[in-house]
C-alpha positions in Angstrom: 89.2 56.2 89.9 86.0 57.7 89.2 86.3 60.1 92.3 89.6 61.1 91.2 88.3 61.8 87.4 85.4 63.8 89.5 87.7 65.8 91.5 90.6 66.5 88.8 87.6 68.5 86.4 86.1 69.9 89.8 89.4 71.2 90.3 89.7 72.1 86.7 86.2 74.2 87.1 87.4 76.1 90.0 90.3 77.1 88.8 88.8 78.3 85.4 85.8 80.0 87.6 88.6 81.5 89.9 90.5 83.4 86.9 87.5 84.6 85.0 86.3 85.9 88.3 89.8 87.4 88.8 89.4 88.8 85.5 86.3 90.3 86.0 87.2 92.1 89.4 90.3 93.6 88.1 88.0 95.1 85.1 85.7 96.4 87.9 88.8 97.7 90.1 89.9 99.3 87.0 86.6 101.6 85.9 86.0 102.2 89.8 89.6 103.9 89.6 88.4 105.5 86.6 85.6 107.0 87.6 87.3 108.1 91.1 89.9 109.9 89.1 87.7 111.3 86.6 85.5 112.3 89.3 88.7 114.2 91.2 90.3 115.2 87.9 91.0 118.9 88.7 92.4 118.2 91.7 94.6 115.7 90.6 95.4 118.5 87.6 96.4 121.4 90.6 98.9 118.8 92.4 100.5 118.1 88.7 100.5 121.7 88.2 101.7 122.4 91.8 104.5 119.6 91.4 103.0 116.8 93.1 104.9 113.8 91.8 103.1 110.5 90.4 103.6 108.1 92.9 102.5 110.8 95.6 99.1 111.2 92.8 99.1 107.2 92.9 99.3 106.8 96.2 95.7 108.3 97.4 93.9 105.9 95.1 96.0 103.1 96.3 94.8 103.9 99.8 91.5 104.3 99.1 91.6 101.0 97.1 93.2 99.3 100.0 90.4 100.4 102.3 88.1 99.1 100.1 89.6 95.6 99.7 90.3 95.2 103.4 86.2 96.1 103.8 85.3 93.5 101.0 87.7 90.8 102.5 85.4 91.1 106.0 82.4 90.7 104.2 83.1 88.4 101.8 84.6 86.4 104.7 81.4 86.7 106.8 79.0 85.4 104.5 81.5 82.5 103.2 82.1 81.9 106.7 77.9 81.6 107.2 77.6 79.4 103.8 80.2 77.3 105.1 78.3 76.6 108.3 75.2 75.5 106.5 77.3 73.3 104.0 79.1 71.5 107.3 75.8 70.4 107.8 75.0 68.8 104.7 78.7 67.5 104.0 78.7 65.8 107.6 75.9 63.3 106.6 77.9 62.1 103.3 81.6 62.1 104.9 80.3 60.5 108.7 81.2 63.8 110.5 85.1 63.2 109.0 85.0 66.4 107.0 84.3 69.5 109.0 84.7 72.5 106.8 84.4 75.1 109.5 86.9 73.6 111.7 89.5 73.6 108.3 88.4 77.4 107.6 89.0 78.6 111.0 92.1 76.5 111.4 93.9 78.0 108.3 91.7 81.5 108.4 95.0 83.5 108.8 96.7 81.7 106.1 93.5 82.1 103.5 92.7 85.7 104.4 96.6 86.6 103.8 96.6 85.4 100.5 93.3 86.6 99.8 94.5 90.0 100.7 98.2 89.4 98.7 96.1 88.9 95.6 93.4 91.4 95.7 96.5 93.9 96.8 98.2 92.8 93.2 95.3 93.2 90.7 94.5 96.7 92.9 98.2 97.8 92.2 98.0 96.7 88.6 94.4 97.9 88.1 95.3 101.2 89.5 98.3 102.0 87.7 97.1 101.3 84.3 93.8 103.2 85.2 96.2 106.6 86.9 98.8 105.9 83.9 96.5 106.6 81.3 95.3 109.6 83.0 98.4 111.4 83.7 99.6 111.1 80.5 96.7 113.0 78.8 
């Protein structure tokens, strides 16, 4: 009973922890688009002018957003992937070599990096819409 008290708040934690952190990354998503647009504001002014329609506008800082998930998904992966290693060691003396997390996170690393990418792809879409929406309506 005590473990499963333990684990019910753990899980608690980390799901608190994971939407604050979700919070926080779409707030960064959403000045980085900012500051791109801001940065490319006259150009993004000559296609309006020219008759470039909004999603064709929206569509560039999608891409570029894209391109940067995909290179923060690989990273982020790599050094969980190294943490993970020196964890196994540690969690292997308490669990008598019945817990291998590297074995899990290779074993469902198709699974985790699909959803990883499903949900950085949302709060980049919503991020990036707000962030372009304001802007073209000045």
């Amino acid at each position: 009973n005590l473990f499963n008290n333990f684990f019910n708040k753990l899980e608690k934690f980390t799901l608190t922890i994971t939407l604050i952190l979700a919070f926080i990354s779409s707030l960064l998503v959403f000045n980085t688009i900012r500051v791109t647009i801001y940065t490319y504001r006259d150009e993004i002014n000559i296609m309006h002018l020219v008759g470039a329609s909004r999603v064709f506008i929206r569509f560039q800082f999608f891409l570029e957003g894209i391109f940067y998930s995909v290179l923060s998904l690989l990273t982020s992966t790599i050094i969980f992937y190294l943490f993970l290693d020196i964890i196994n060691a540690y969690t292997s003396r308490y669990f008598d070599h019945s817990i291998n997390l590297v074995n899990y996170f290779s074993e469902n690393f198709l699974y985790i990096i699909s959803v990883e990418f499903i949900i950085v792809t949302i709060l980049l879409s919503l991020a990036s819409s707000v962030a372009i929406d304001k802007y073209l309506k000045r």
